[in-house]
C-alpha positions as CSV (number, residue, x, y, z in Angstrom):
1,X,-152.2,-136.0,130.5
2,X,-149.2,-135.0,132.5
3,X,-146.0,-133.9,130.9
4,X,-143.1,-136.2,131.3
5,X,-139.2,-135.1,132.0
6,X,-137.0,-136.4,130.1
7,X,-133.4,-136.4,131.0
8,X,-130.4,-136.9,128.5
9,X,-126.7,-138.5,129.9
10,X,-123.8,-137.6,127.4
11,X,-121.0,-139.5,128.0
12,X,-118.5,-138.5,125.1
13,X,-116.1,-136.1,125.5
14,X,-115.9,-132.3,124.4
15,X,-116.2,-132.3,120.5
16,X,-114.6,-128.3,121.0
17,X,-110.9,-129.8,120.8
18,X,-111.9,-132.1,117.5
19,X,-113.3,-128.6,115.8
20,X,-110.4,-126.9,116.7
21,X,-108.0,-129.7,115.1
22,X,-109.9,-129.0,112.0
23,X,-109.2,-125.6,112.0
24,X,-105.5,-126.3,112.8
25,X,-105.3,-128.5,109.9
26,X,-106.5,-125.4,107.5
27,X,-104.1,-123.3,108.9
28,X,-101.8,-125.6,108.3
29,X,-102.5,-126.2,105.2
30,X,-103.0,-122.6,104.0
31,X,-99.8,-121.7,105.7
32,X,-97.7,-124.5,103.5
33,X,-98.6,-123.0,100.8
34,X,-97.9,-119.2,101.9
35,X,-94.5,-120.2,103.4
36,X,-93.5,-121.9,99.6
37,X,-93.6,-125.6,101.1
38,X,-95.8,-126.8,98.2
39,X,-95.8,-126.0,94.6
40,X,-97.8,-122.9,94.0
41,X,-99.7,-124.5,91.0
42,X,-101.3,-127.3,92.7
43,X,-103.1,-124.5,95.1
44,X,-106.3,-125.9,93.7
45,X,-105.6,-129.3,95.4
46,X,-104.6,-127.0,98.9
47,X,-108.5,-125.9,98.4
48,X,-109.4,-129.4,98.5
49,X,-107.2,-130.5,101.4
50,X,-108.1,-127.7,103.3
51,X,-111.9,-128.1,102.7
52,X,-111.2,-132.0,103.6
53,X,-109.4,-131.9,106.3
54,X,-110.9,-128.9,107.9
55,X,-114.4,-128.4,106.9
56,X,-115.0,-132.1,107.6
57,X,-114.0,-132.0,110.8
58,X,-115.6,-129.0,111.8
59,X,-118.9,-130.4,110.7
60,X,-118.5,-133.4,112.5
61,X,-117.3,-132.1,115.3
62,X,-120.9,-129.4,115.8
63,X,-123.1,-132.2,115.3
64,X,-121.2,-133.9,118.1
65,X,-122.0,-130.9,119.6
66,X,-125.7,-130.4,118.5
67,X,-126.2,-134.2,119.9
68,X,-124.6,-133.2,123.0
C-alpha cells in the first residue's frame, strides 16, 4: 500500500488580527475600570466582560488557527 499526499487549501483569512481584538477588548476593559470610567463595585461584572469579550475571542480565534 502506497502512502497518499494529501494537500489542505485554506482560504480564510489570518485569525492573528481576531486574537488580537480580543486582547484589545481586555485591555480595554481592565483599563475602564483603572482609569475610574466604571463603578469600582461592579469589578466583578469587568471579570466577566473581560473573560467574554476576550477569552472568547482568543479561543476562537486559535482554533481558527489550529484548522488553518
Amino acid at each position: 500500500m502506497d502512502p497518499q499526499e494529501v494537500k489542505i487549501s485554506y482560504t480564510g483569512a489570518d485569525p492573528t488580527a481576531f486574537g488580537v481584538l480580543g486582547l484589545s477588548l481586555v485591555c480595554f476593559v481592565a483599563s475602564s475600570a483603572k482609569l475610574g470610567f466604571t463603578d469600582p463595585k461592579a469589578t466583578g461584572l469587568l471579570f466577566v466582560w473581560a473573560a467574554l469579550l476576550g477569552g472568547i475571542v482568543q479561543i476562537m480565534a486559535a482554533s481558527i488557527d489550529f484548522k488553518k
